[in-house]
N, CA, C and O of each residue as an XYZ file, in Angstrom:
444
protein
N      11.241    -15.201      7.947
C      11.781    -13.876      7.703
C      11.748    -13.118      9.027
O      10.687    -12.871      9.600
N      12.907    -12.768      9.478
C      12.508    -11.886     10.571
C      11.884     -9.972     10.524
O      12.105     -9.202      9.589
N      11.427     -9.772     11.282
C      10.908     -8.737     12.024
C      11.234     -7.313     10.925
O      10.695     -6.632     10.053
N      12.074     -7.410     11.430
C      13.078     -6.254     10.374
C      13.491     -6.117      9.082
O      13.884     -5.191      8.373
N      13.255     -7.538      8.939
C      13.252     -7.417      6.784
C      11.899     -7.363      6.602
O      11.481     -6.804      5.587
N      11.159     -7.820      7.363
C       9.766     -7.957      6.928
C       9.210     -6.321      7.223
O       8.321     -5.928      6.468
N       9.495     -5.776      7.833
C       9.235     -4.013      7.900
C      10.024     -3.521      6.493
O       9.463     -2.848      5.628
N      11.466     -3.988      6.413
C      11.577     -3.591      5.032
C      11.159     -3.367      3.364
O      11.022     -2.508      2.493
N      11.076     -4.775      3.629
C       9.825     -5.374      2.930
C       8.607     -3.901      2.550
O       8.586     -2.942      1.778
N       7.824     -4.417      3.505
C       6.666     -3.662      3.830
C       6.988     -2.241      3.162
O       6.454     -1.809      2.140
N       7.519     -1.890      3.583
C       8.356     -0.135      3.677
C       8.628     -0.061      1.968
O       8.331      0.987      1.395
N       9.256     -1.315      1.107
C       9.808     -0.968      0.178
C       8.196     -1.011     -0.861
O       7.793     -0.178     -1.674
N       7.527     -2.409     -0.386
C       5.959     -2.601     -1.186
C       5.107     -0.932     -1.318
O       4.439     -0.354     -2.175
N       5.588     -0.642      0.029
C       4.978      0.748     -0.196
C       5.160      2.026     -0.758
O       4.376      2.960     -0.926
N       6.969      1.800     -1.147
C       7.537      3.004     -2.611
C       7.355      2.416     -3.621
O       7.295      3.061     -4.668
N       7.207      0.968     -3.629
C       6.697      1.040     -5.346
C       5.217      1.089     -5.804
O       4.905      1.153     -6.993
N       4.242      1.052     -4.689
C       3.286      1.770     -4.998
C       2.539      2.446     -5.894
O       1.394      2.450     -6.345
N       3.821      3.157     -6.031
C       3.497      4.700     -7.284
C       3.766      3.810     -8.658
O       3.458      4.328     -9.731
N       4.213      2.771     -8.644
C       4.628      2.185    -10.239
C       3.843      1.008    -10.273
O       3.159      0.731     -9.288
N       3.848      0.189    -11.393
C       2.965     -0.922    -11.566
C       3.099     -2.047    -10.867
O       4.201     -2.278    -10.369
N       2.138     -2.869    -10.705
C       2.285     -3.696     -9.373
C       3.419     -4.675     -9.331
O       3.825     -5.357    -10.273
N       3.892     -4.644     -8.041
C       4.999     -4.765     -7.316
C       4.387     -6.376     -6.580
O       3.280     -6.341     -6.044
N       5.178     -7.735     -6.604
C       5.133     -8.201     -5.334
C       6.278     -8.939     -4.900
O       7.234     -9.022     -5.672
N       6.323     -9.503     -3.743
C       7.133     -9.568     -3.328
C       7.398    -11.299     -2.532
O       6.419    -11.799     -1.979
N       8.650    -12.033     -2.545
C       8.232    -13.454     -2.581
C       9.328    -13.673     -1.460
O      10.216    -12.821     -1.437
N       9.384    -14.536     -0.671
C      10.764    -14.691     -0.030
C      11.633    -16.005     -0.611
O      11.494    -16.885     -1.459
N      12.061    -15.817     -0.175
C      13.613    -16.750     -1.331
C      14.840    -16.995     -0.871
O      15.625    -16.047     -0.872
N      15.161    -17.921     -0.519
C      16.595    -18.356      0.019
C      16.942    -17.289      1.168
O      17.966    -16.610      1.250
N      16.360    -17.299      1.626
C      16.871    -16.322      3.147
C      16.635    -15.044      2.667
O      17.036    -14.296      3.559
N      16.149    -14.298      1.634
C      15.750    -13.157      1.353
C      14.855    -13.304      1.097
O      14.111    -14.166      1.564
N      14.498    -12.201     -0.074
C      13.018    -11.703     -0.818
C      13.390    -11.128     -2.074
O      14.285    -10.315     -2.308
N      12.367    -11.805     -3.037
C      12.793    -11.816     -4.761
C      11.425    -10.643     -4.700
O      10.405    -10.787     -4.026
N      11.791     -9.351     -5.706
C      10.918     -8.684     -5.642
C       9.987     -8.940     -7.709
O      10.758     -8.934     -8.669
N       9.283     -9.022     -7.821
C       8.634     -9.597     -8.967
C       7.925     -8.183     -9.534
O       7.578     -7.252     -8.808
N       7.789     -8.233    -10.982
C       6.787     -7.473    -11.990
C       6.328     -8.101    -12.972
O       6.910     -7.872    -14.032
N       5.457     -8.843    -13.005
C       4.715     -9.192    -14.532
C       5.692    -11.112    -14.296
O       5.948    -12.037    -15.068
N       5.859    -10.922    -13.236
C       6.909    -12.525    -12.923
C       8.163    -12.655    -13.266
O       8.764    -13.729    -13.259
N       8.742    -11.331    -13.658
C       9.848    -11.334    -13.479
C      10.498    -10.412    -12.014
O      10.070     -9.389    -11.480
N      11.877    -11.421    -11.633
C      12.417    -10.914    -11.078
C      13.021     -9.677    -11.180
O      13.699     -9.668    -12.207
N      13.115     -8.173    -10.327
C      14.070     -7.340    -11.337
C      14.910     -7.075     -9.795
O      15.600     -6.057     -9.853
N      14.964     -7.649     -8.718
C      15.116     -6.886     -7.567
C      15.175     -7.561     -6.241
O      14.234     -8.351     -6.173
N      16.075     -7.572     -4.900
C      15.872     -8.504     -4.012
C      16.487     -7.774     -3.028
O      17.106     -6.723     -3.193
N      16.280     -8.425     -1.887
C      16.552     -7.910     -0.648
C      17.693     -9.407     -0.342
O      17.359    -10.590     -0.285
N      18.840     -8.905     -0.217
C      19.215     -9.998      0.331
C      19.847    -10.520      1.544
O      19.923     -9.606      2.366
N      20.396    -11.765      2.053
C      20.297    -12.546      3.832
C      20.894    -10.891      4.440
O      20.369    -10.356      5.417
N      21.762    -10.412      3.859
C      22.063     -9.114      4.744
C      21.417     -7.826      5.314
O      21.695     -6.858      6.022
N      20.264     -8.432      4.512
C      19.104     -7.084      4.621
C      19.233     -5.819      3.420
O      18.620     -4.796      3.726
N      19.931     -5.791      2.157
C      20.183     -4.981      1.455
C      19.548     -5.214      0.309
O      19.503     -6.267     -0.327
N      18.907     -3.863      0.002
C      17.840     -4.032     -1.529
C      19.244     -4.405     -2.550
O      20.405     -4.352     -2.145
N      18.888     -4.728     -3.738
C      19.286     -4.735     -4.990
C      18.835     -4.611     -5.808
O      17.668     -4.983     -5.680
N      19.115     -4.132     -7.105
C      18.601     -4.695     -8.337
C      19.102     -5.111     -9.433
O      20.328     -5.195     -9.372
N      18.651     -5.409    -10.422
C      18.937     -6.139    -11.613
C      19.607     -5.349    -12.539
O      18.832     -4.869    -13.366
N      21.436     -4.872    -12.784
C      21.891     -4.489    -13.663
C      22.220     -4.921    -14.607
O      22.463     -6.125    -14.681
N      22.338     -4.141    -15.601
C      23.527     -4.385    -17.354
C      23.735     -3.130    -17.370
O      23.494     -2.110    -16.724
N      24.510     -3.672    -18.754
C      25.341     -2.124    -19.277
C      24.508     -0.711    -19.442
O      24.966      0.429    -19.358
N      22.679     -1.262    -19.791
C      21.849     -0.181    -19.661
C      21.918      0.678    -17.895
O      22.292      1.849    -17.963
N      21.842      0.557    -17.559
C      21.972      1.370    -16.246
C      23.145      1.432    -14.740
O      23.083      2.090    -13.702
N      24.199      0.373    -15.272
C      24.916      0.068    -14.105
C      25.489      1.701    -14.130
O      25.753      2.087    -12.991
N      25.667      2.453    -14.915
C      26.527      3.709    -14.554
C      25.905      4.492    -13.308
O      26.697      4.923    -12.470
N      24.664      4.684    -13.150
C      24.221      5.174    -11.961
C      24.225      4.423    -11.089
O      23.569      4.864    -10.145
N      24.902      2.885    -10.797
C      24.884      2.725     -9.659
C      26.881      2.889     -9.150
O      27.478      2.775     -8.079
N      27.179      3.101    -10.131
C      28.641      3.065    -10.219
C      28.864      4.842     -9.685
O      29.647      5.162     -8.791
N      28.266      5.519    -10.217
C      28.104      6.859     -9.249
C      27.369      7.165     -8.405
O      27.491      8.272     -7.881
N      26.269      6.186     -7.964
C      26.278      6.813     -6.115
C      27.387      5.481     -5.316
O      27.258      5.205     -4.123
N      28.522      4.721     -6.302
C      29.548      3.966     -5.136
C      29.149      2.468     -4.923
O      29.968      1.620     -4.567
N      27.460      2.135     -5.235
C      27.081      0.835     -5.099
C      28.093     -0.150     -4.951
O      29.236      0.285     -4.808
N      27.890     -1.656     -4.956
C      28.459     -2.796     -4.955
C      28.072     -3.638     -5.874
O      27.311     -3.016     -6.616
N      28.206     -4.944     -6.301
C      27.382     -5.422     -7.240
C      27.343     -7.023     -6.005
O      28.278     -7.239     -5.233
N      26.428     -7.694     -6.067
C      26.144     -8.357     -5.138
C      26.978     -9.457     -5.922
O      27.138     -9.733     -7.111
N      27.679    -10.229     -4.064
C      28.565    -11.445     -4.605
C      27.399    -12.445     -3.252
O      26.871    -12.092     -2.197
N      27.433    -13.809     -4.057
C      26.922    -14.713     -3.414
C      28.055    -15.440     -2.929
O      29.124    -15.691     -3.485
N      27.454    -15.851     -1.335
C      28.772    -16.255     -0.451
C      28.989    -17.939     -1.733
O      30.137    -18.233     -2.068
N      28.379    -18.378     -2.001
C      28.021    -19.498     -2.846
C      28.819    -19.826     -4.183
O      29.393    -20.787     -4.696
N      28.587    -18.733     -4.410
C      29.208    -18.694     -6.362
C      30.526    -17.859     -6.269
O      30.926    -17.101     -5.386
N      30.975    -18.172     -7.250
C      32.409    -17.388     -7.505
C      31.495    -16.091     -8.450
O      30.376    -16.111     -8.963
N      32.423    -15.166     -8.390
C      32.063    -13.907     -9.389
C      30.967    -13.563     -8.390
O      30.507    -14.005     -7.337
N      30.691    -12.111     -9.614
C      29.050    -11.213     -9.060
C      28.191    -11.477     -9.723
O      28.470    -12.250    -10.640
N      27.049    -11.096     -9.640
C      25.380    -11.967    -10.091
C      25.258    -10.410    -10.602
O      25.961     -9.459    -10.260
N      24.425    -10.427    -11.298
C      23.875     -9.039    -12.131
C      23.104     -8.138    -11.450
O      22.086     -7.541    -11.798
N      23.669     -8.123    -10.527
C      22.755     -7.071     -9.102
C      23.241     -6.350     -8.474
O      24.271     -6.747     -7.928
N      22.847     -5.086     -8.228
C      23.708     -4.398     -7.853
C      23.107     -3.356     -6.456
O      21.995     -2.854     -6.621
N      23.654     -3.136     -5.474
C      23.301     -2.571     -4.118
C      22.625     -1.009     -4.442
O      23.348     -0.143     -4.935
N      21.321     -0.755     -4.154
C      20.786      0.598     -4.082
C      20.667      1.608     -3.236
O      19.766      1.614     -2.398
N      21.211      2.211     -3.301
C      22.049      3.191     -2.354
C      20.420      3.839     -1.244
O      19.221      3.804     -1.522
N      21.076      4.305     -0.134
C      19.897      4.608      0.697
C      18.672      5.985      0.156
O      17.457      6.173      0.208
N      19.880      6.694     -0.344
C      18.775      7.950     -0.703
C      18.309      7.948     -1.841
O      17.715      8.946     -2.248
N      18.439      7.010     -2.502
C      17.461      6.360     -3.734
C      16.270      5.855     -3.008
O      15.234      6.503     -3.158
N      16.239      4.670     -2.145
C      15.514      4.108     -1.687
C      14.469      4.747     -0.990
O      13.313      4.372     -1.184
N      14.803      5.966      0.058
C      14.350      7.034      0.585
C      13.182      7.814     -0.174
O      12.271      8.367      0.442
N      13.311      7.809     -1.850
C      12.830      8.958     -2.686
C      12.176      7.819     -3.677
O      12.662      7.096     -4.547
N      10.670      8.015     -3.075
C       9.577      7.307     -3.928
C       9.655      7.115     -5.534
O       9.432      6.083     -6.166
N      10.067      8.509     -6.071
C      10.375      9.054     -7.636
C      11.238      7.949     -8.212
O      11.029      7.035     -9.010
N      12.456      8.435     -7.404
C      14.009      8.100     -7.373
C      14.204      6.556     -7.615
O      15.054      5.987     -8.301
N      12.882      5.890     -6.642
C      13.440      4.496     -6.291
C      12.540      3.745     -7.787
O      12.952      2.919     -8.601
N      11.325      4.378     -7.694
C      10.335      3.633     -8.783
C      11.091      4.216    -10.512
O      10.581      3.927    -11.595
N      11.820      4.696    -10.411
C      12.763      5.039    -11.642
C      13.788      3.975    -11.854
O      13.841      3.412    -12.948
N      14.487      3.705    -11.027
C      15.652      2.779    -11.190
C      15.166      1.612    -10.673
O      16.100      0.820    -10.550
N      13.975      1.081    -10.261
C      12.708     -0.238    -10.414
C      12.267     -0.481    -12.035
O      12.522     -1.522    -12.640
N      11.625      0.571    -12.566
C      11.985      0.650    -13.804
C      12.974      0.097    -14.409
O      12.604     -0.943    -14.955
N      14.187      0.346    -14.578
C      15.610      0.794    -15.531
C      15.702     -0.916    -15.211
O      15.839     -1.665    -16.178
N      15.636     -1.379    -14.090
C      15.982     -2.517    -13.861
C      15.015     -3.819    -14.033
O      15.451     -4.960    -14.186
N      13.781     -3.506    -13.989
C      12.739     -4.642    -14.819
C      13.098     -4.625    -16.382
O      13.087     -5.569    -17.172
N      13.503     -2.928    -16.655
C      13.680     -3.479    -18.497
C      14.731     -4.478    -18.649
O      14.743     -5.131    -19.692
N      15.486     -4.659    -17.885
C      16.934     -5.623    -18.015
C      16.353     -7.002    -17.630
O      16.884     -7.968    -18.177
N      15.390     -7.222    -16.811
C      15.015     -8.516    -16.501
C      13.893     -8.781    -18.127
O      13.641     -9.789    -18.788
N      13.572     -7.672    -18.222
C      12.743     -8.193    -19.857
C      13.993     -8.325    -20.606
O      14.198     -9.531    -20.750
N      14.662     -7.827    -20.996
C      15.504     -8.109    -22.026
C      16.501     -9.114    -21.918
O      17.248     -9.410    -22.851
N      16.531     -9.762    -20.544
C      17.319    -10.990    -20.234
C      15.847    -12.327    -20.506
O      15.945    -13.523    -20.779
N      15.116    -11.822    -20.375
C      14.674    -13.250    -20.745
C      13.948    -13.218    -22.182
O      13.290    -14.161    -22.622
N      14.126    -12.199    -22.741
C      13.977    -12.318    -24.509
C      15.455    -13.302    -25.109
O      15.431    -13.933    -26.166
N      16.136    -13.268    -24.581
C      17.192    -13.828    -25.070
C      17.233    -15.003    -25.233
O      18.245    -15.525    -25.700
């Protein structure tokens, strides 16, 4: 991992902080971010957080403009979607929609 994701990294371990424990794994040229062993969240080869959408919360990422992450690999988008900077910025902000997005990784693997 270089230098600069790994400060990211670091930087992000330290806004989720405020919410229940957070860790963090590296993974195919990124970093899978984990709660309770599920995935809800990743940093990926480009250096950009994500997280884990559905129909429960993609509308807020659809109004701050997000992306939904495409793997150079797969056809289509993966259920993830780009978290805008001044989310990320705002400890509250970010451990809220960390939240919204572990409930989707629980409710994807109840299925």
């Amino acid at each position: 991992m270089n230098k600069s994701k790994e400060s990211f990294t670091d930087f992000l371990l330290d806004q989720f902080s405020a919410s229940e424990t957070v860790t963090a794994k590296k993974m195919f040229g990124g970093v899978g971010f984990f709660r309770e062993g599920l995935m809800f969240g990743m940093i990926d080869g480009g250096g950009q957080l994500l997280f884990k959408v559905d129909e429960s919360n993609l509308q807020d990422y659809k109004d701050h403009g997000s992306n939904p992450f495409k793997s150079p690999s797969k056809k289509g988008s993966m259920p993830y979607w780009t978290v805008p900077a001044k989310v990320i910025e705002d400890r509250d902000q970010l451990n809220a929609w960390a939240d919204k997005a572990f409930a989707v990784a629980l409710k994807k693997q109840k299925k």
